[in-house]
Backbone as JSON, one array per atom type, in Angstrom:
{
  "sequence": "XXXXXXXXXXXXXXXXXXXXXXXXXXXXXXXXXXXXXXXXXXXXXXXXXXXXXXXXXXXXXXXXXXXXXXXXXXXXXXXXXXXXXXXXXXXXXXXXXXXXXXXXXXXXXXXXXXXXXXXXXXXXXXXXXXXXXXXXXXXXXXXXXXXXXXXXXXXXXXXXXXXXXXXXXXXXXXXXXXXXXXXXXXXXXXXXXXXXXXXXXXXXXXXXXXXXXXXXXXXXXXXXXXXXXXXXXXXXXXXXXXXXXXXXXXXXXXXXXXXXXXXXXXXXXXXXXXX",
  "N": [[41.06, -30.85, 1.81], [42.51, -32.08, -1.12], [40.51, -31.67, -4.46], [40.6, -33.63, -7.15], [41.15, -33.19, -10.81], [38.62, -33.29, -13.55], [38.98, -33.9, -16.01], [40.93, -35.48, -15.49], [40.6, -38.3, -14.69], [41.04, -41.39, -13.52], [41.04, -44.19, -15.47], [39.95, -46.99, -14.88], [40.79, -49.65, -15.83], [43.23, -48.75, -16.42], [43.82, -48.26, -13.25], [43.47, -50.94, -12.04], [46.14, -52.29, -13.77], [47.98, -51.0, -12.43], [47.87, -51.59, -10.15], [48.24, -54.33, -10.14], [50.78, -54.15, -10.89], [52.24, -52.92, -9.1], [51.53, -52.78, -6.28], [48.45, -52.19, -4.14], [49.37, -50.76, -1.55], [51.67, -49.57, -2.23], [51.06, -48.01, -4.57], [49.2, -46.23, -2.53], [51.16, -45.29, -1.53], [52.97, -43.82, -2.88], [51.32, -42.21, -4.24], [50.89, -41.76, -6.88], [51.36, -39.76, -9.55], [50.52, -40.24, -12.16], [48.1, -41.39, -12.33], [46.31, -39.48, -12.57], [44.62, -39.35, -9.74], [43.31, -39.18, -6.91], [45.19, -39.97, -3.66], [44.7, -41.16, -0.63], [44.23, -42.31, 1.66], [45.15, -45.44, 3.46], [43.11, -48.71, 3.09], [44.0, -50.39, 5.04], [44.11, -49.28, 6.72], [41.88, -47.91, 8.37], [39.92, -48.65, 9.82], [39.89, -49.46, 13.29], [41.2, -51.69, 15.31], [39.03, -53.27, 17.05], [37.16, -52.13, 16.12], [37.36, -53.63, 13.12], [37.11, -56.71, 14.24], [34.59, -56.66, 14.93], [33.65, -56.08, 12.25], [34.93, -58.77, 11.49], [32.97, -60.41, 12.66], [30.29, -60.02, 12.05], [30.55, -60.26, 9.78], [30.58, -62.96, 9.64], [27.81, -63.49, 9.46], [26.23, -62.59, 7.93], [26.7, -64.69, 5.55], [26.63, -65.54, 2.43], [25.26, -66.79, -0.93], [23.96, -65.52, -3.13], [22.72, -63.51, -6.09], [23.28, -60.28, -5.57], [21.44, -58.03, -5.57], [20.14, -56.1, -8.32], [20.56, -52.76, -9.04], [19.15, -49.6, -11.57], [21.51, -47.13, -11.78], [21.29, -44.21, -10.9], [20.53, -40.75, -10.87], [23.12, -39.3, -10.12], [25.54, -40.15, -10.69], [28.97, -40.24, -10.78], [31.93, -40.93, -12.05], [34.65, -40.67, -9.66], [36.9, -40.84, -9.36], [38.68, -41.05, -6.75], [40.66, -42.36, -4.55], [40.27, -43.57, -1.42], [39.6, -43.65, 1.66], [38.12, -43.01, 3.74], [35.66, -40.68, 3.53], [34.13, -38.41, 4.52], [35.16, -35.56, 4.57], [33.87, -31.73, 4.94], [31.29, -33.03, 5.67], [28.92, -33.27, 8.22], [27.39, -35.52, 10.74], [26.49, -38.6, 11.68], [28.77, -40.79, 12.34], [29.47, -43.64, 10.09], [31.0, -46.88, 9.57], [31.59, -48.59, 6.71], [32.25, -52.29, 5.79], [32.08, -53.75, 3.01], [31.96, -56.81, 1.41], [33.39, -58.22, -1.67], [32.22, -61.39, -3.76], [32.32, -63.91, -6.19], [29.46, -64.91, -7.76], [28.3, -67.65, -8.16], [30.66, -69.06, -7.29], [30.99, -68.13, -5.12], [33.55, -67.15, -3.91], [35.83, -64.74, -2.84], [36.57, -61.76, -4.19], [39.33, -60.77, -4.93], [40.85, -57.36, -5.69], [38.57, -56.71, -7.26], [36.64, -53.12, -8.21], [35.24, -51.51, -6.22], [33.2, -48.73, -5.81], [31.36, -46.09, -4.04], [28.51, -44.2, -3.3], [26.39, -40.99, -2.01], [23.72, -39.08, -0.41], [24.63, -36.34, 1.5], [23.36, -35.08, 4.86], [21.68, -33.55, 4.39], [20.4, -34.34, 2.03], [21.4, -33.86, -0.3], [23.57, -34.49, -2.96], [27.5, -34.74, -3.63], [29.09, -33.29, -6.12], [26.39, -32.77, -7.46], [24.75, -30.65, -6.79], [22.95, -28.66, -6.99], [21.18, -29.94, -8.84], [20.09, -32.04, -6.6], [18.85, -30.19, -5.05], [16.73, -29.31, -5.97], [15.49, -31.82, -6.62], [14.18, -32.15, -3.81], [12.54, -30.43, -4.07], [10.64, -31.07, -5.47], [7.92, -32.76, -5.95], [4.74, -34.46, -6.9], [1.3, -33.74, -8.19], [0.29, -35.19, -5.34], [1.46, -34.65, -3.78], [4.03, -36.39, -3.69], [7.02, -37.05, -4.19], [7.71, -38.32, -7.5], [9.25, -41.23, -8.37], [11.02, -43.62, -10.29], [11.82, -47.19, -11.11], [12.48, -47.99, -12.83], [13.93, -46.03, -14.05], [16.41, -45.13, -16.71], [19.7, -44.11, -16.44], [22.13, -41.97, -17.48], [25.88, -41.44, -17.09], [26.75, -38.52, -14.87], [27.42, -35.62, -15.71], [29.29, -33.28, -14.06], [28.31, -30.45, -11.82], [29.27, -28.96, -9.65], [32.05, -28.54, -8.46], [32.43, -30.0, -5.69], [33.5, -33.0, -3.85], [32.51, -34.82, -1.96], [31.51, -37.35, 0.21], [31.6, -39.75, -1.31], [33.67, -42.24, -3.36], [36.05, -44.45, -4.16], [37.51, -47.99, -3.41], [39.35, -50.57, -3.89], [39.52, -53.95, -3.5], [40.51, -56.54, -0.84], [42.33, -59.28, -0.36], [40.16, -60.64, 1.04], [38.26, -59.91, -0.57], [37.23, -57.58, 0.7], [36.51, -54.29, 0.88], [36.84, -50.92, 2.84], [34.91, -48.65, 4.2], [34.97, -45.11, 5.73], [32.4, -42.69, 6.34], [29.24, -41.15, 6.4], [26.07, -41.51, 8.25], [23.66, -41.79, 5.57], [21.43, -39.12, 4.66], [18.07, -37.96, 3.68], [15.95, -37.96, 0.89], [12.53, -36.82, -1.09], [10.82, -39.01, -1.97], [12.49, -41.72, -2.07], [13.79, -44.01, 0.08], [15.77, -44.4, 2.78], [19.72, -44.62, 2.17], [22.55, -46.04, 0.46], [24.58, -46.12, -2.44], [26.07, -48.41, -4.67], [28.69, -49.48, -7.02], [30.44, -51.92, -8.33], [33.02, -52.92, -10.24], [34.49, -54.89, -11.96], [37.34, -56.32, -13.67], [37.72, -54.19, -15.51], [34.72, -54.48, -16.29], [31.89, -53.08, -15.2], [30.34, -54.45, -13.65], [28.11, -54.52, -11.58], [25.4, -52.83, -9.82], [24.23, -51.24, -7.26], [22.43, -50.93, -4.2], [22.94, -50.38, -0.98], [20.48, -50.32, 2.21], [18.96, -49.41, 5.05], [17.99, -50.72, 8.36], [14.89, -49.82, 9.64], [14.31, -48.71, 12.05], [16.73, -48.18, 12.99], [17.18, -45.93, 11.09], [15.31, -44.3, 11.98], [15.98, -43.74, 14.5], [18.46, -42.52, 14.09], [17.88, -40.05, 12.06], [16.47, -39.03, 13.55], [18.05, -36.83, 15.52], [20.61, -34.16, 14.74], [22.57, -33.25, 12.36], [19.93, -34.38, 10.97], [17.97, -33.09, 10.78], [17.01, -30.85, 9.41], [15.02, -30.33, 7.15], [12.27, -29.3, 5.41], [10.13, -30.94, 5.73], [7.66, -33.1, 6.26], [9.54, -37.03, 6.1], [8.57, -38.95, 3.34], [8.99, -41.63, 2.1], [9.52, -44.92, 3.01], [11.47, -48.31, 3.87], [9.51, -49.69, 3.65], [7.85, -48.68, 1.41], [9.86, -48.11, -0.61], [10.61, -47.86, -3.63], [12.86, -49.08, -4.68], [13.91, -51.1, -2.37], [14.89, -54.24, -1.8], [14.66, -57.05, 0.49], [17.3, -58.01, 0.78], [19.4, -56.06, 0.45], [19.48, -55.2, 2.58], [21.79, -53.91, 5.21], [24.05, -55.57, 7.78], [24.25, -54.57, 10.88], [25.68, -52.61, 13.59], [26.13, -50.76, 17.11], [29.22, -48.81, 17.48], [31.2, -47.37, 19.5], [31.11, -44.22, 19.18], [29.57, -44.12, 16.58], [28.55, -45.78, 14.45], [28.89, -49.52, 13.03], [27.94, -51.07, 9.61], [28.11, -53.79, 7.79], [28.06, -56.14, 4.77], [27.64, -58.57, 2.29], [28.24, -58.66, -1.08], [27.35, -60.88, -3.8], [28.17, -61.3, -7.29], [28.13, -61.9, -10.42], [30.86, -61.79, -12.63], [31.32, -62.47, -14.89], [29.58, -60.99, -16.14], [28.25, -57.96, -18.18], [26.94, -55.78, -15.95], [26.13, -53.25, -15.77]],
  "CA": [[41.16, -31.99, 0.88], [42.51, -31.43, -3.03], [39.98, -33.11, -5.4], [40.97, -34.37, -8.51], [40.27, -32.57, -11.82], [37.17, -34.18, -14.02], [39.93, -34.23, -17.29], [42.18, -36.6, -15.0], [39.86, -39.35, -14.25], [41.38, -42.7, -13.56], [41.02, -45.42, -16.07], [39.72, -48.47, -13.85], [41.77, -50.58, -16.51], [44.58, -48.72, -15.81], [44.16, -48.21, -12.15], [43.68, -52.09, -12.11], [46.94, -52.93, -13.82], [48.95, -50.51, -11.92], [47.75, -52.19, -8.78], [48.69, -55.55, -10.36], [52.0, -53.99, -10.97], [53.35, -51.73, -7.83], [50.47, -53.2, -5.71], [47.6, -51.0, -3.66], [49.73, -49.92, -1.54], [52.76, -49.17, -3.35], [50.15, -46.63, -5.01], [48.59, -45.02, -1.76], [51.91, -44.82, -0.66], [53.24, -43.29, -3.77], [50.28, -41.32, -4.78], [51.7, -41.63, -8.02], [50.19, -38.74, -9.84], [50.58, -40.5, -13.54], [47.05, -41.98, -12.39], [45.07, -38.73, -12.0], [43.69, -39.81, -8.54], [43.54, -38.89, -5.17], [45.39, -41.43, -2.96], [44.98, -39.83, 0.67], [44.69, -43.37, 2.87], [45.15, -47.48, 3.07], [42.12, -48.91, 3.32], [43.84, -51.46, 6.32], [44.34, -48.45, 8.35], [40.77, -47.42, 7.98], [39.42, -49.27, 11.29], [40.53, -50.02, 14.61], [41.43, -53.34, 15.62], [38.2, -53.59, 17.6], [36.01, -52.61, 14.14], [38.07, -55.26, 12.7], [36.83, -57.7, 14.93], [33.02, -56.54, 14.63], [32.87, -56.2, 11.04], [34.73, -59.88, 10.95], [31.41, -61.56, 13.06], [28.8, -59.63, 11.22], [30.07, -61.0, 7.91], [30.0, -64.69, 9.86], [26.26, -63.73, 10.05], [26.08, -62.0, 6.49], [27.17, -65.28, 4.48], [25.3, -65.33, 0.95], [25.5, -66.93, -2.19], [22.73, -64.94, -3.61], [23.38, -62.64, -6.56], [22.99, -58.85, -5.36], [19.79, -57.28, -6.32], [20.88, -55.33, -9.79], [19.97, -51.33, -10.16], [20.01, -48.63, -11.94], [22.64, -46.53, -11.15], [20.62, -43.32, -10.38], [20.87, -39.8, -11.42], [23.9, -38.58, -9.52], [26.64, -40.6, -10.69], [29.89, -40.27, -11.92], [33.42, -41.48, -11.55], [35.6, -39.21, -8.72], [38.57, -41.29, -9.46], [39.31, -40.7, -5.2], [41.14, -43.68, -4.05], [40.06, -43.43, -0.42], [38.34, -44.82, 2.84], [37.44, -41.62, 4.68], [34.38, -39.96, 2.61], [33.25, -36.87, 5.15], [35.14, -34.03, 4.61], [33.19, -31.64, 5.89], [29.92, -33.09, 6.04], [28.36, -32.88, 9.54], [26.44, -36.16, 10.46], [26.67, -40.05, 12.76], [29.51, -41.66, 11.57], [29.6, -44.75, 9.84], [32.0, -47.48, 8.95], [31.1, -49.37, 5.96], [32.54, -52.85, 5.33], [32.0, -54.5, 2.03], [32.68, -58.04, 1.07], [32.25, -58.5, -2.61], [32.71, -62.1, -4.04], [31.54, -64.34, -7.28], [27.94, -65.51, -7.32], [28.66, -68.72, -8.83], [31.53, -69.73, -6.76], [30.97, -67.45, -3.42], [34.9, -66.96, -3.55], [36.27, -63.37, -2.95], [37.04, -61.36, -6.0], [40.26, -59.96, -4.43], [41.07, -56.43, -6.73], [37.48, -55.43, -7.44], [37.08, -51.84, -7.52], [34.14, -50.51, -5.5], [32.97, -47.18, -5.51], [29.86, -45.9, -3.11], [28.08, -42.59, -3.33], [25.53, -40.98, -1.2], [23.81, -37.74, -0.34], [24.44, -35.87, 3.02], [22.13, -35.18, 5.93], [20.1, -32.39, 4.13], [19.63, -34.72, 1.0], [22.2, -33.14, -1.06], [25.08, -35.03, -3.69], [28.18, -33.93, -4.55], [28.69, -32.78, -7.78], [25.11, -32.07, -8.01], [24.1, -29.8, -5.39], [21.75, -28.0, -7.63], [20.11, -31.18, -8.74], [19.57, -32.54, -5.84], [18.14, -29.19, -4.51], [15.72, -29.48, -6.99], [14.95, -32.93, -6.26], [14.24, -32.07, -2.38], [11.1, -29.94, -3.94], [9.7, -32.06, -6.41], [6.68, -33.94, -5.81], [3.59, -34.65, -7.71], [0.02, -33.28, -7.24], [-0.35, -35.92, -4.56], [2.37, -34.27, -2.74], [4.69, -37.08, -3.23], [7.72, -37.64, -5.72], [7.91, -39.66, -8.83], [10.71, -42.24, -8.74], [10.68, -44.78, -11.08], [13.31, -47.66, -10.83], [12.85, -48.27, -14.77], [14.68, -44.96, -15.25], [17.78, -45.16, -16.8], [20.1, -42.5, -16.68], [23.61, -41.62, -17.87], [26.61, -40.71, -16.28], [26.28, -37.27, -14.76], [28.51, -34.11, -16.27], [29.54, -33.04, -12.38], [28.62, -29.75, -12.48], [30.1, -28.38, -8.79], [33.66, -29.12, -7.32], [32.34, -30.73, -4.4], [33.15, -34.42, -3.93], [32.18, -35.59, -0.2], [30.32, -38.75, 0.28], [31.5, -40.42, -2.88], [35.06, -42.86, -3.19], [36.72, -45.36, -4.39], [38.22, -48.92, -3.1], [40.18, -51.94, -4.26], [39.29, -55.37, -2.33], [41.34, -57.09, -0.26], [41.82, -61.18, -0.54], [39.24, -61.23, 1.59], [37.34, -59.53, -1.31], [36.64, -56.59, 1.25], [36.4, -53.0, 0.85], [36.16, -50.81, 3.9], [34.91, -46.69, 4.02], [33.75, -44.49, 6.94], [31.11, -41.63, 6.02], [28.13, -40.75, 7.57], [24.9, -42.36, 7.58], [23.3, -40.93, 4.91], [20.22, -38.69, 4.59], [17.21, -38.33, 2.63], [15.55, -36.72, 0.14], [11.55, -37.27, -1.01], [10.16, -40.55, -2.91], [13.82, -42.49, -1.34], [14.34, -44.35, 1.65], [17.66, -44.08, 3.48], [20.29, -45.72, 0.95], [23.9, -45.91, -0.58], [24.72, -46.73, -3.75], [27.69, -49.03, -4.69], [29.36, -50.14, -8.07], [31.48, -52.85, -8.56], [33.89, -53.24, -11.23], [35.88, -56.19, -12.28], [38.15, -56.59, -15.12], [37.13, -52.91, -16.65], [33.5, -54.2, -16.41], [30.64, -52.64, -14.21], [29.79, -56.01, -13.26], [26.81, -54.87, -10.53], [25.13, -51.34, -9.31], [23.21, -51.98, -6.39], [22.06, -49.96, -3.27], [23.05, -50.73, 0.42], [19.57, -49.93, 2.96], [19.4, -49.94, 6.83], [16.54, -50.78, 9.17], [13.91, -48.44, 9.84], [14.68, -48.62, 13.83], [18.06, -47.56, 12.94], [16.93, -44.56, 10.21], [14.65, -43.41, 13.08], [16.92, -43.14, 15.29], [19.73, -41.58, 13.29], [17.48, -39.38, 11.78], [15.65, -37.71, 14.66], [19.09, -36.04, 15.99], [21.12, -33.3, 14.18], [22.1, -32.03, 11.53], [19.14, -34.66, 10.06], [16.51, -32.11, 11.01], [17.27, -29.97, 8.86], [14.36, -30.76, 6.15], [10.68, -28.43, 5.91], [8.97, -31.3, 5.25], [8.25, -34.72, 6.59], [10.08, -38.17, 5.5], [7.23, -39.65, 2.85], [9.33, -42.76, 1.56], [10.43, -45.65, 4.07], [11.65, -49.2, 3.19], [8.28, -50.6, 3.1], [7.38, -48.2, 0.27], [10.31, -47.48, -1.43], [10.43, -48.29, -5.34], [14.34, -49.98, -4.98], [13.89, -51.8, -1.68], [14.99, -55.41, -1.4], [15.98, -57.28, 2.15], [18.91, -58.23, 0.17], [19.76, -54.61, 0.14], [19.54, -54.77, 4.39], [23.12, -54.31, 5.76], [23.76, -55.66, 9.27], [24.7, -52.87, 11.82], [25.83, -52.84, 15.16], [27.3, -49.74, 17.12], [30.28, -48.78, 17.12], [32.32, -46.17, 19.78], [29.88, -43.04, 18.68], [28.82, -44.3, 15.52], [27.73, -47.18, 13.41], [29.29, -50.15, 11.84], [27.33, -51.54, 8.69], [28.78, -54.53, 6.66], [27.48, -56.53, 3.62], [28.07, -58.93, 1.54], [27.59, -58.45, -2.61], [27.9, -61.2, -4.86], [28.14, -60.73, -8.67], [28.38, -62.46, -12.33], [32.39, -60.8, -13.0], [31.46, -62.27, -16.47], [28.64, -60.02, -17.28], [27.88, -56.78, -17.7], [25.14, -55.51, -15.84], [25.53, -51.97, -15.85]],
  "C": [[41.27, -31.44, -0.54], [41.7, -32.63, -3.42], [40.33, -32.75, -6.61], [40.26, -33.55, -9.42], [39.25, -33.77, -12.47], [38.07, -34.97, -14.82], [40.82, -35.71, -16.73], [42.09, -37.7, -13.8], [40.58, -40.7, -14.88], [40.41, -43.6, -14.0], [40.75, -46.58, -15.35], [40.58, -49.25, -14.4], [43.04, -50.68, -16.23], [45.1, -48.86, -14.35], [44.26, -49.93, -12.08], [45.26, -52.92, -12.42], [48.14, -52.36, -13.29], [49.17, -50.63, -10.53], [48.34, -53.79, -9.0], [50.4, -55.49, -10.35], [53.03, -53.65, -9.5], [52.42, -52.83, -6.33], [49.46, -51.61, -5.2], [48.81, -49.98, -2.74], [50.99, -49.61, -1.1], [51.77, -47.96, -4.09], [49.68, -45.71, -3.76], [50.21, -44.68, -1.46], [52.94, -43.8, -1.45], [52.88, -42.18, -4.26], [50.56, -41.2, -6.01], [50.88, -40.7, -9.15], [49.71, -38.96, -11.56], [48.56, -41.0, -13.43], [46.03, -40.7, -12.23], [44.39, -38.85, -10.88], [44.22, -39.6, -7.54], [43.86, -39.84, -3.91], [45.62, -41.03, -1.41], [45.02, -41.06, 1.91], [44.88, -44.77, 2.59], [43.84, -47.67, 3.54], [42.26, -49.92, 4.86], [43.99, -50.8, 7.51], [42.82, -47.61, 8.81], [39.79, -47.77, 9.19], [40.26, -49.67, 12.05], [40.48, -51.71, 14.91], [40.02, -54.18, 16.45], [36.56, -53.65, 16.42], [36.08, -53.29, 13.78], [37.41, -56.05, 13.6], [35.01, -57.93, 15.21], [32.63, -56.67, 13.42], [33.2, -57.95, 11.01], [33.32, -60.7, 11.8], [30.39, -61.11, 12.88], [29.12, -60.27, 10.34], [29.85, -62.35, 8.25], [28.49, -64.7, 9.86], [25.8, -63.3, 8.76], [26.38, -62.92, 5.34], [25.93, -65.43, 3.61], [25.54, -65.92, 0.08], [24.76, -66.29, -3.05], [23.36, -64.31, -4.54], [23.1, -61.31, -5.86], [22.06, -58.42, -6.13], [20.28, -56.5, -7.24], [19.97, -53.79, -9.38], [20.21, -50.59, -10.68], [20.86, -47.91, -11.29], [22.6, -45.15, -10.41], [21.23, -42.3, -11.04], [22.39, -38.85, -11.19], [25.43, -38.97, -9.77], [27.51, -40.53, -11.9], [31.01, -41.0, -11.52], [34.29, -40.93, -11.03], [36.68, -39.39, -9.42], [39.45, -40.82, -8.18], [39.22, -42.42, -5.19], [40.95, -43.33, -2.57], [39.08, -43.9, 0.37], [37.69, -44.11, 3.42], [36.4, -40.51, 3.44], [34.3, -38.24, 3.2], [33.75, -35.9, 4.9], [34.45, -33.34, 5.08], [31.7, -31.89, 6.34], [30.05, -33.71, 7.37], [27.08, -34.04, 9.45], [26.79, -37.5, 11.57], [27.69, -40.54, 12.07], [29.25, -42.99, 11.51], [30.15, -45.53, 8.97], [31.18, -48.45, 8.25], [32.14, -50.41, 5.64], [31.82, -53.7, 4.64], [32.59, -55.33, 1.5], [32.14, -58.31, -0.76], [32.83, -60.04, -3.22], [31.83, -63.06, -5.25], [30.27, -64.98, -6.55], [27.46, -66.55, -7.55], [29.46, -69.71, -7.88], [31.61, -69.82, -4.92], [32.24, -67.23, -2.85], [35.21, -65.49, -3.54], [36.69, -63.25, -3.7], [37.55, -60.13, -5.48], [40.56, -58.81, -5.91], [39.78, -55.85, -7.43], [37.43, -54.26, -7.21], [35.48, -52.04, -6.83], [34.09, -48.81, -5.58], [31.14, -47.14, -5.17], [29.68, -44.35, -3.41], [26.89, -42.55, -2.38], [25.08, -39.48, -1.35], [24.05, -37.58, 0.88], [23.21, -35.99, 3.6], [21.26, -34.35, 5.41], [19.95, -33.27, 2.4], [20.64, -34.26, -0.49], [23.3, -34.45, -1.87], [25.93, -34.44, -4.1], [28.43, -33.74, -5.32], [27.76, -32.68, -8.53], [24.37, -31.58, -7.28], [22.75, -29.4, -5.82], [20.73, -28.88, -7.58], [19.38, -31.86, -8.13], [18.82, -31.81, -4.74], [16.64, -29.09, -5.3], [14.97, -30.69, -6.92], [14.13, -32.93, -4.62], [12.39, -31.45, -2.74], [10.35, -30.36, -4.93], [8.9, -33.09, -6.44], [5.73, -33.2, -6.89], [2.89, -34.14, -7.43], [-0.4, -34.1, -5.96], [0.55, -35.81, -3.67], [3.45, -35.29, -2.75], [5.31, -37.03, -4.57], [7.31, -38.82, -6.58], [8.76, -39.91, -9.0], [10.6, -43.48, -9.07], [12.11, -45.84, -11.2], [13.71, -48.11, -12.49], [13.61, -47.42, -15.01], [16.09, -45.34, -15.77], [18.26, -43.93, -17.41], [21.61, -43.08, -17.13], [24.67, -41.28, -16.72], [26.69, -38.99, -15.98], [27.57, -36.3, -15.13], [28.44, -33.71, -14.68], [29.02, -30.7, -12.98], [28.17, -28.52, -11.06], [31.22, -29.0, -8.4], [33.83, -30.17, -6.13], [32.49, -32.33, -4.8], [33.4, -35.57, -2.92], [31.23, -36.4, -0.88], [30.78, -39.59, -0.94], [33.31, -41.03, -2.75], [34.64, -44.04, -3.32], [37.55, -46.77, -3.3], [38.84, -50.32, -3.66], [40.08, -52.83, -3.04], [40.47, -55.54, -2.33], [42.01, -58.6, -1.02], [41.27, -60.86, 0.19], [38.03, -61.03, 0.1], [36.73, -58.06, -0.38], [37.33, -55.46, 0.96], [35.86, -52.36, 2.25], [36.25, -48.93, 3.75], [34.87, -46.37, 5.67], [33.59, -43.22, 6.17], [30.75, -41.59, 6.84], [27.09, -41.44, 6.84], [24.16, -41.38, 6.91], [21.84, -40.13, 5.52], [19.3, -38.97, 3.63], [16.69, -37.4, 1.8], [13.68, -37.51, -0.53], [11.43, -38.38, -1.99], [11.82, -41.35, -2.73], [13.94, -42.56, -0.17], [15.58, -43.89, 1.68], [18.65, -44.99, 2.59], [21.9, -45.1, 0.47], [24.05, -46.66, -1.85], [26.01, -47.0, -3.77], [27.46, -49.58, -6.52], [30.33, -50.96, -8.07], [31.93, -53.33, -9.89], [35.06, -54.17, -11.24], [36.06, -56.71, -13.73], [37.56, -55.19, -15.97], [35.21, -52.94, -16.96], [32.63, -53.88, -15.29], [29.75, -53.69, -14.3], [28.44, -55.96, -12.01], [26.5, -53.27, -10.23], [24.04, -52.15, -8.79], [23.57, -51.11, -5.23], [22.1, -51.04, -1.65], [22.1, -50.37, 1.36], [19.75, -50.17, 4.6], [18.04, -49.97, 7.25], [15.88, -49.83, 9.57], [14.1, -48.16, 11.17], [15.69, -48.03, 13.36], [17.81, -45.97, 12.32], [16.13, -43.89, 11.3], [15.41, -42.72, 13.7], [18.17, -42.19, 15.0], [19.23, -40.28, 12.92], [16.57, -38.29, 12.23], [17.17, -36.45, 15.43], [19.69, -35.29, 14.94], [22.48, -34.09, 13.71], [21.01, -33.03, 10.65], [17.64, -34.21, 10.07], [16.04, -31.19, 10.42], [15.85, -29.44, 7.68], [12.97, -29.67, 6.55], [10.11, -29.21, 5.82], [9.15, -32.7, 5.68], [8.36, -35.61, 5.52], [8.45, -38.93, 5.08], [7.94, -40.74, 2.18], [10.46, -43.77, 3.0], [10.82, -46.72, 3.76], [10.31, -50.07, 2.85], [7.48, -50.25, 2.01], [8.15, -47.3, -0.65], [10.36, -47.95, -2.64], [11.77, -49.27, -5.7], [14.14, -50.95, -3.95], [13.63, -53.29, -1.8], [15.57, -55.89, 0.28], [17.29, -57.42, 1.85], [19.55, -57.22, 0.51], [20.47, -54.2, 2.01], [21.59, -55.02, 4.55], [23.16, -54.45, 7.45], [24.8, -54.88, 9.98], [24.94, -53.31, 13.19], [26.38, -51.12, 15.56], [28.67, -49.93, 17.05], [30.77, -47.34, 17.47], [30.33, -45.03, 19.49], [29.1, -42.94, 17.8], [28.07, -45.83, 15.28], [29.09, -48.37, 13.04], [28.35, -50.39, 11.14], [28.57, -52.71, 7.7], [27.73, -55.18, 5.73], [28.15, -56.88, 2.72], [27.2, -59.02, -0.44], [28.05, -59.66, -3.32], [27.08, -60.83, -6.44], [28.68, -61.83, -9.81], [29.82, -61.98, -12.65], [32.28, -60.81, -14.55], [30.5, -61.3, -17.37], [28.65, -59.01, -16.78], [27.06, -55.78, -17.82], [24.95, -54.2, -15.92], [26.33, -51.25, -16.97]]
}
């Protein structure tokens, strides 16, 4: 996989009106390189016709008007500028297909052309473009043996500062308002449950940052098999005592073939901006 230099990070504004122009994909199919960005699949070829047909009767069971629980954005994030549905490269882990519906919170109508972008760490706890950091985070607890993670923090966008950039990508909604990835179910690292992080941008604004969670039956189970064994030290944060955890946050899961599906629906304010 070529990733994208840092210098020749796509403009959401622009990627936005050059999707209004050519369409999406008229760009993947283009790759058009004026955009700095990595355009490597369609997002409609991204599941099988039988995914398709699971993620559509989870979201009949996922309808919401709710807004999406707001958070910070966390320490690890930046902007890839990867237009893509397939995350893993080579991380080693359960696969799982993520579909995301995102739509106003006001109206509950799909807010076809949102971007999305999700990040995560791997199975040993790790992010890309901050390996270090998050190596460092893996051994940092308190005298009481347990991290300090505070959801007041607010952080900045992160200076990337390795090459790597698995687990992390970009999508443009549908009309349905959906976005769809596959990854792996993530891992963990101490004082954090199991969790993805998503952004949603509409109209150039970062209209929501908010974290996707899975059931603790599920994280069990995922997380007793390989490579999520990897860790010296046992899991001390679960959803019943993590510091971000809302049910809102729960995405509903089914299998899926060898892996996972997960869908979830986000709504959002488009007029404000929350992050």
């Amino acid at each position: 996989m070529v990733h994208e230099r840092e210098d020749r990070r796509v403009s959401r504004r622009r990627l936005i009106t050059g999707i209004g122009t050519i369409g999406l994909g008229g760009l993947l199919t283009a790759g058009d390189p004026s955009f700095g960005v990595t355009l490597t699949d369609d997002p409609a070829t991204a599941f099988d016709p039988d995914t398709h047909a699971k993620a559509d009767a989870l979201f009949a069971k996922a309808r919401t008007c709710r807004l999406a629980p707001s958070t910070v954005q966390g320490p690890y994030y930046f902007e890839t500028g990867a237009i893509r549905s397939d995350l893993r490269e080579d991380r080693e882990g359960v696969r799982l297909r993520l579909a995301i519906k995102v739509q106003d919170g006001s109206s509950c109508r799909p807010l076809p052309r949102a971007v999305v972008e999700i990040w995560h760490c791997d199975a040993a706890g790790l992010y890309s473009g901050a390996e270090s950091e998050s190596r460092d985070a893996l051994k940092d607890r308190g005298k009481d043996g347990k991290a300090k993670i505070s959801p007041d923090t607010k952080f900045a966008d992160l200076r990337p500062t390795d090459r790597k950039r698995y687990l992390r990508g970009v999508q443009i909604a549908d009309a349905g308002g959906v976005v769809r990835f596959t990854t792996i179910w993530p891992g963990w690292y101490p004082g954090r449950t199991v969790h993805i992080h998503a952004m949603v941008v509409v109209d150039d604004r970062r209209a929501l940052c908010t974290e996707l969670m899975f059931a603790e039956s599920l994280n069990r189970r995922v997380l007793a098999q390989a490579p999520y064994l990897g860790h010296d030290q046992a899991r001390d944060t679960f959803n019943g005592n993590d510091p971000v955890f809302k049910d809102d946050m729960l995405a509903h899961v089914v299998q899926d073939g060898d892996g996972y599906l997960a869908v979830i629906v986000v709504a959002t304010d488009p007029d404000l901006r929350q992050v």
